[in-house]
C-alpha positions as CSV (number, residue, x, y, z in Angstrom):
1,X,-152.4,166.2,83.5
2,X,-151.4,166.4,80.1
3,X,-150.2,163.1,77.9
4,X,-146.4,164.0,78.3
5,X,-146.3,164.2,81.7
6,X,-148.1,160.5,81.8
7,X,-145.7,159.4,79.5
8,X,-142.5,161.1,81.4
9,X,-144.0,159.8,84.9
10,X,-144.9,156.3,83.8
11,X,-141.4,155.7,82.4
12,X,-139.2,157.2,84.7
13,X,-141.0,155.4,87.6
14,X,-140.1,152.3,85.4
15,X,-136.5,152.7,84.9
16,X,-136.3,153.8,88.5
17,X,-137.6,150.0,89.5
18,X,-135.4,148.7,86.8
19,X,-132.0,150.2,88.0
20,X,-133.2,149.6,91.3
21,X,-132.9,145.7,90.5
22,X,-137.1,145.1,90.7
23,X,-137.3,144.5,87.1
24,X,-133.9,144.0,86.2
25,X,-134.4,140.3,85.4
26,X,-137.3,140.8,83.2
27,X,-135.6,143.6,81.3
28,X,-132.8,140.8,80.7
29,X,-135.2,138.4,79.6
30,X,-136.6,140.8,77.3
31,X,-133.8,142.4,76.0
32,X,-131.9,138.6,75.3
33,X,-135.9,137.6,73.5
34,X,-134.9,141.0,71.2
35,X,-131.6,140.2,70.2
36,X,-129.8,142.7,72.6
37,X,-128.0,140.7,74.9
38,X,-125.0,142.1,74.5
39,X,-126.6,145.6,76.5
40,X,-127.2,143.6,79.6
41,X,-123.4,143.3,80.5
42,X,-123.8,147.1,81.5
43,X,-127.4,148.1,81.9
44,X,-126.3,151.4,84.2
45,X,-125.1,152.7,80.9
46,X,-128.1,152.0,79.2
47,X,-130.7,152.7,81.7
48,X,-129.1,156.1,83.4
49,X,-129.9,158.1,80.4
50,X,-133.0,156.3,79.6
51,X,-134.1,157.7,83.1
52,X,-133.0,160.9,82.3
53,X,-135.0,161.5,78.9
54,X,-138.3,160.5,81.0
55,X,-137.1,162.9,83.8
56,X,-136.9,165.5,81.0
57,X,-139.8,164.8,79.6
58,X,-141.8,165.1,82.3
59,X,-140.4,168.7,82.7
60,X,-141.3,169.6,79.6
61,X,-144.8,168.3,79.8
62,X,-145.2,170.3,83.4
């Protein structure tokens, strides 16, 4: 398996957990300890696209 499809697999399976609400309060707690708070009032719009580069990614690695 090469490195991109790692990389694509790894990361959509944790934006998956995150927009699922698993890890949605550490991703808060994170993102508020960076100085984005203001990108947890809609995380949808921030994670939905996120998923969808590791999605592509992953493609392109297969």
């Amino acid at each position: 398996m090469s490195a991109l499809v790692r990389i694509g697999v790894v990361g959509s399976v944790v934006t998956a957990l995150c927009c699922a609400g698993v890890l949605t309060p550490l991703l808060v707690a994170g993102l508020a300890a960076a100085g984005l708070g203001a990108l947890t009032q809609r995380l949808d719009l921030v994670l939905l696209p996120v998923l969808w580069v590791f999605l592509l990614t992953t493609a392109a690695g297969w």
